[in-house]
Structures are given as C-alpha cells and as structure tokens.
N, C-alpha and C positions, 0 to 999 in steps of 0.2 A: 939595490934599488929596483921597484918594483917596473913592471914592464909599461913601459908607452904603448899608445895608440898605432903611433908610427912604427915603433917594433913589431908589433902587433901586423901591422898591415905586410909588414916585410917579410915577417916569417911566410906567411899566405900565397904572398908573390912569387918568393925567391929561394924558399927555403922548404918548413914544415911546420904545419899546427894542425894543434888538435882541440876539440869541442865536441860537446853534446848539443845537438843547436836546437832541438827539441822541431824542425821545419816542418819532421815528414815524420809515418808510420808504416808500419807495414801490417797488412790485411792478407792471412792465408786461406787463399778460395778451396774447398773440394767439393767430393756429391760428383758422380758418373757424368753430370752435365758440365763440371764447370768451365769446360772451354768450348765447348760447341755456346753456350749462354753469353761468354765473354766474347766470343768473336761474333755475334750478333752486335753489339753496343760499342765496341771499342773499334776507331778509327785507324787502326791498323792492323792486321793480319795475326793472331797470336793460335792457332789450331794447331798450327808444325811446331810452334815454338819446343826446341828440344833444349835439355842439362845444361845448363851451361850458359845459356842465351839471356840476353836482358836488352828488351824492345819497349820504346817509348808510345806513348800513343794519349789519346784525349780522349772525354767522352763529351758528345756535343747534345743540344736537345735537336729538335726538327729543324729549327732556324739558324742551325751553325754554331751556335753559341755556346759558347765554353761551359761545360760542368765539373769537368776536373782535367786536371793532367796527372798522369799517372806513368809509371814503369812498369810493367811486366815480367816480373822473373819467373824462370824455371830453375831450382834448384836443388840439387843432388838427396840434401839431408834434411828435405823439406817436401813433404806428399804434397800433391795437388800445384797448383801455381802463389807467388805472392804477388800482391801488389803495394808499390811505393806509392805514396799517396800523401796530399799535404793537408798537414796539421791547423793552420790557418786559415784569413781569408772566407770570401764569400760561401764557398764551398766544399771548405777544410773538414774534416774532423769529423764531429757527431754527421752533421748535415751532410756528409757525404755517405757516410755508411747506410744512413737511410735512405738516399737513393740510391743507393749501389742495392739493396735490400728490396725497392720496389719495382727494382729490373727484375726480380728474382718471380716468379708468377706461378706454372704450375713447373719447374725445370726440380732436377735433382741437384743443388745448390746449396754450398755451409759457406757462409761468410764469418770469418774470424777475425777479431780486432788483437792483436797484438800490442795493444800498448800497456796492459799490465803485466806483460812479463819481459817485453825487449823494446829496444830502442836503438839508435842508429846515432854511433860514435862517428865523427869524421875525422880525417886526418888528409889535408891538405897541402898541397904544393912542391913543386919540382923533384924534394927529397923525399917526397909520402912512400914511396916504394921502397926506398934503402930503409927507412923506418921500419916498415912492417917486417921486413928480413930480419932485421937485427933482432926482433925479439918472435923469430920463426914462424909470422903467421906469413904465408906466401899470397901475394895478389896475383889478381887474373889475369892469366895471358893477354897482351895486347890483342886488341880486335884489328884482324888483318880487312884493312877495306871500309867498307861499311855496310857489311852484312851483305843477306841478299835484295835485291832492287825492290825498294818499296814497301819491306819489310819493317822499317822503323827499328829494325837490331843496331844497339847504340852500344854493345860493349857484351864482356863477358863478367860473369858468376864464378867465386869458388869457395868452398868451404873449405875452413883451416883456421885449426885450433879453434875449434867449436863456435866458431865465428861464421858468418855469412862475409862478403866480402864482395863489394859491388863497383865500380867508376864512380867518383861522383861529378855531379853537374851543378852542384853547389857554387863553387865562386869563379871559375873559366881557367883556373890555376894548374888542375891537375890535381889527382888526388883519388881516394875511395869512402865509402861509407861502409859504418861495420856495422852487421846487424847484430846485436848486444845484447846477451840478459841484463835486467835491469840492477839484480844483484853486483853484478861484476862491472858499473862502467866506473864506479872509481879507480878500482883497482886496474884497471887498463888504461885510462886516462895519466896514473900516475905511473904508468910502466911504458907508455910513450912520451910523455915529459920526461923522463932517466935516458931515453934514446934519440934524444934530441929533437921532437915537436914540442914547440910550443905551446902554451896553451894560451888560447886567444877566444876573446869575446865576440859575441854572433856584430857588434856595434863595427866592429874591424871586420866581419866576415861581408857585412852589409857593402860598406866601402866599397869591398874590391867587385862586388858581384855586380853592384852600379857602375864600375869603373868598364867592368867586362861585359855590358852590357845583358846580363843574365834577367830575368824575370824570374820573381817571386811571386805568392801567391796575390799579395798585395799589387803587384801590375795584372795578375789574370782574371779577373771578378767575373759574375754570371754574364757579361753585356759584349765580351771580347770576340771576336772569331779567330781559332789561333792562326789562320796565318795575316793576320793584324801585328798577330806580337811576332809572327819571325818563327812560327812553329811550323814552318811549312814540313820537316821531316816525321814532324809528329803524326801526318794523317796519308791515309792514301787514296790514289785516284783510281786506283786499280781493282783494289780489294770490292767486296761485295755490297750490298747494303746495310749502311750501318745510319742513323740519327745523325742528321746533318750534310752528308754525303753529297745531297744535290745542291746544297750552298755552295760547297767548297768548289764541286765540279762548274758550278756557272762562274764562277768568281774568275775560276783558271782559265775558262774557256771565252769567257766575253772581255776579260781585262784586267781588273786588278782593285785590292781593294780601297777606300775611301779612306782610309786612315792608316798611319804606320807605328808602330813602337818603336822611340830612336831614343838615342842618349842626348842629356844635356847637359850642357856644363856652363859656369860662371865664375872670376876669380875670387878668390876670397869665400866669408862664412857668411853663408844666409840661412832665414827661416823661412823654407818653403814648408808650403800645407799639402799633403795627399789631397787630390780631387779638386787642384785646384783650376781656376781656365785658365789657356794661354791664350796670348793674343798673337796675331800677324804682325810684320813688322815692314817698314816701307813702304810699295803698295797698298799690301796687305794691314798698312797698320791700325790697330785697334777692332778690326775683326776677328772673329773667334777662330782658333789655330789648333784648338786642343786641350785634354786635359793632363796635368802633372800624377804622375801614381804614387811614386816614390822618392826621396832623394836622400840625402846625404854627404856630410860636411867630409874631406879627405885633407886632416892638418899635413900631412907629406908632400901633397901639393899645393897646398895652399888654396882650394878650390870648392867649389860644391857643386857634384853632379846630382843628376836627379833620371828617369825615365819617365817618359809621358808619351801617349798617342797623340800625334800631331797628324794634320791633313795633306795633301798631296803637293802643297802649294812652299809646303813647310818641310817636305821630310827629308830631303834629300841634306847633305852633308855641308856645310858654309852655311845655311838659311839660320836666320834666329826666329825668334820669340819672345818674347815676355810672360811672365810673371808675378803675380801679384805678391806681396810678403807685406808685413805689421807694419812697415815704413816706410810703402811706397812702392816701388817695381824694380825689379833687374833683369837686364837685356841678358837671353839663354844662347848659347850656338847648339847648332844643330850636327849630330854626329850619326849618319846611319848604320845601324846592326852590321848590314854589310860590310862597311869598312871599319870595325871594330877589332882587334887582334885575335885571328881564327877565324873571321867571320859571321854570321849569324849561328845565334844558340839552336843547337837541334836536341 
C-alpha cells in the first residue's frame, strides 16, 4: 500500500524522509573581492567566516525590506564562498541572481549558478543522522552554542562522499540538506529509501514547516522586514553598514515592530487563499488584522494551519482572527513564533 499523507508527515516528525524539494540553490561566489563585496550587502558579518561555518543572513534594500534570505557557506571542497538561496517567491531564482549581479559594480566578483549541475537532496527528521551513517556519508558536527555573538553562524559544513552536507532549516524537524550533482540524486534518493527515509512529498514537508512555524519564500516577499517574520538572528546590530541597517537599528531602539508573523490554526479542512485579509475579532472585529501568506490542510490533526502577518492587537498567542474562504469565514487562533516548539525560527 502506497504511503499516506499522514505517513508522510510522520516520517518528517518522528522518524526520516527524504526529498528533492527543488526550495533552494546554491550560487558559488569567487573573484579576490568576493567577501569584502558580500560583507558590504549582507546583514550579517561573513569576512571571518572560516571551513566549516554556515551563517544565515538577509539582504535588505535602504528601507529594511527583505530581498532575499540567504545562508552563507564556507566549504572545504568548494573555492571561494556558496550561497543557499531560494528558488521561489518574489525574489527567488533568476530575479535574484540579477540583483545579486548588480551589487556586483567595479569589485573583482564571479557569481555562479549552480543549478545545472547540483541541487540539494534533503533528508529529514530525528533519525536523518543514523541515515547518513549507515550509508557512510558523515554529518556535521553539532554546532556547540550558537556561534560567535551576532554572527548569524547557525550550524556547520562538511564534505563526505562527494557530497556537501549542510543542517537544514527546512521543516523544524531536524535534519540536513545534501548539496547534490544532479546526475546522482536518484541514485541517492533510492540509497536512502534502502536505509530507511522515507520518501515524502514537498505537500507533507509544507505541513509540518506550517505546523513549526517555519517561513518560506511564499511568507517572505519584497514588502517584509525580517524581523516582522521572527528573523531577528538573521541580521546584526553590530556589524557595519550594510542596506537597511538603520531600519532595523530604530525599530530595536524606539520599540518594536507594527506587525508579527504568527501561526494559525482552525479545526477541520478549509480553503484558505495566499494574500488573503484577516479581520479582528471582538473589539477588534471586522477591522483589518492582517494578511494570510500561507496555509495548509494537516489530515493527522484534523486541522488547517496557515501563517499570516497579523497587527499588534492580534499577535500575541489565544487572539483570533478571521478569514475569508469560497463559503464564507473561519474564526483562526493565534499562536506566536515564540511559543512554537524551539521557539522562533533563526
């Protein structure tokens, strides 16, 4: 019998799976400038970044606003720096290479797209490591801490078995992502199904990444400021001048900001729409509360979560909401990032 949904979700949870989710790329920078260039643009600190290291960070425009979220690696078997970058979304893919390309001015600069020749296998949840072992590719040391202060270091790098081999921040489960030629990801795919991951569709990876409160590209579009979404470790207040720097720094400094990224949830299956409004509820109700980015049905709980940026009046944890759907409205509760299992996503 072929796998459920709910299997699906379980292995993710509880166990292990594996997918090619096609999310994210990776892009390898070189050229004598390329990190004096990237620590100009990039919201957190990557000029030290040494072997080993993989540091999270944004690129914002002048006004705060989200251009991409990105990871920073520095790796062994790999010259120059890569970066994880999403495939998706307002500022995924082509559109991002192009302005990664017009940061690029008179600097000594190679930006490379990696998506014709590799790609990034995941392997997900509590067992992904015993997985990797049994078929000898070794993961990266646990990151003792979290890095150095302010640095945005969210994990480590290793190479094995011709593999790159990264943490992933895919669904909140635990897990890594393999950087992949694109020849070999069946045959790897079908050599972690033999070692017991599962193979699971991105439709169940969704699930849980909503359930874990995670953002995707689809909650981060050009209009966000990330620490609206809960990316407060993504950026620093430390580091030098980069694009956006002085948003962030008055936001921290004068109070907080005007909208939150929070979970929601209601029982049973609805059709909610991306972008859709929410309304207030109580006082509040039928004034505007917010927009819907994401959601998704969870047959294991019988439920439909979704993420949306809601207002201040709205974000905190017990408040609802509403939403609009094809037949009418369903009252949402409100669950903040913070009190989500782990805490908010960095």
């Amino acid at each position: 019998m072929p796998p459920t949904t709910v299997d699906e979700i379980t292995a993710i949870r509880a166990h292990a799976a594996s997918l090619a989710p096609g999310l994210r790329f990776a892009v390898q920078l070189g050229g004598a400038d390329h990190r004096e260039w990237l620590e100009r643009i990039a919201s957190n600190p990557v000029r030290d970044i040494v072997p080993g290291e993989v540091r999270q960070a944004t690129l914002m425009d002048g006004k705060g606003k989200l251009r991409a979220d990105l990871r920073v690696i520095a790796a062994d078997a790999w010259p120059g720096l890569l970066l994880d970058v999403p495939s998706g979304g307002n500022n995924g893919g082509d559109k991002l290479l192009r302005l990664l390309d017009m940061y690029v001015i008179q600097d000594d600069v190679s930006l490379t797209d990696l998506r014709p020749t590799h790609t990034f296998v995941s392997v997900l949840g509590p067992d992904a490591a015993a997985v990797l072992q049994a078929l000898d590719i070794e993961p990266p040391a646990a990151l003792e801490g979290t890095g150095p202060a302010g640095s945005g270091t969210v994990g480590q790098a290793a190479s094995s078995a011709g593999l790159l081999v990264l943490p992933s921040a895919l669904a909140g489960t635990g897990g890594y992502d393999l950087l992949t030629p694109i020849e070999e990801v069946e045959t790897l795919l079908g050599r972690l199904d033999q070692a017991g991951a599962a193979a699971v569709t991105l439709e169940a990876l969704d699930i849980v990444r909503i359930e874990r409160g995670l953002p995707w590209a689809a909650d981060l579009d050009d209009g966000v400021i990330p620490l609206e979404a809960g990316l407060d470790g993504h950026v620093s207040i430390t580091k030098g001048c980069y694009p956006g720097q002085e948003v962030v720094a008055r936001i921290l400094n004068l109070g907080q900001v005007a909208r939150r990224l929070v979970r929601l949830e209601a029982p049973g299956q609805h059709a909610l729409q991306a972008g859709s409004e929410l309304l207030g509820t109580g006082d509040h109700a039928d004034k505007p509360a917010g927009t819907l980015t994401s959601s998704a049905y969870d047959p294991s709980a019988d439920c439909t979560r979704a993420l949306g940026y809601v207002r201040r009046n709205s974000w905190s944890s017990g408040a609802a909401v509403v939403a609009a759907k094809p037949d009418g409205q369903v009252t949402l509760s409100v669950t903040s990032l913070a009190d989500l299992e782990g805490g908010q996503p960095q």
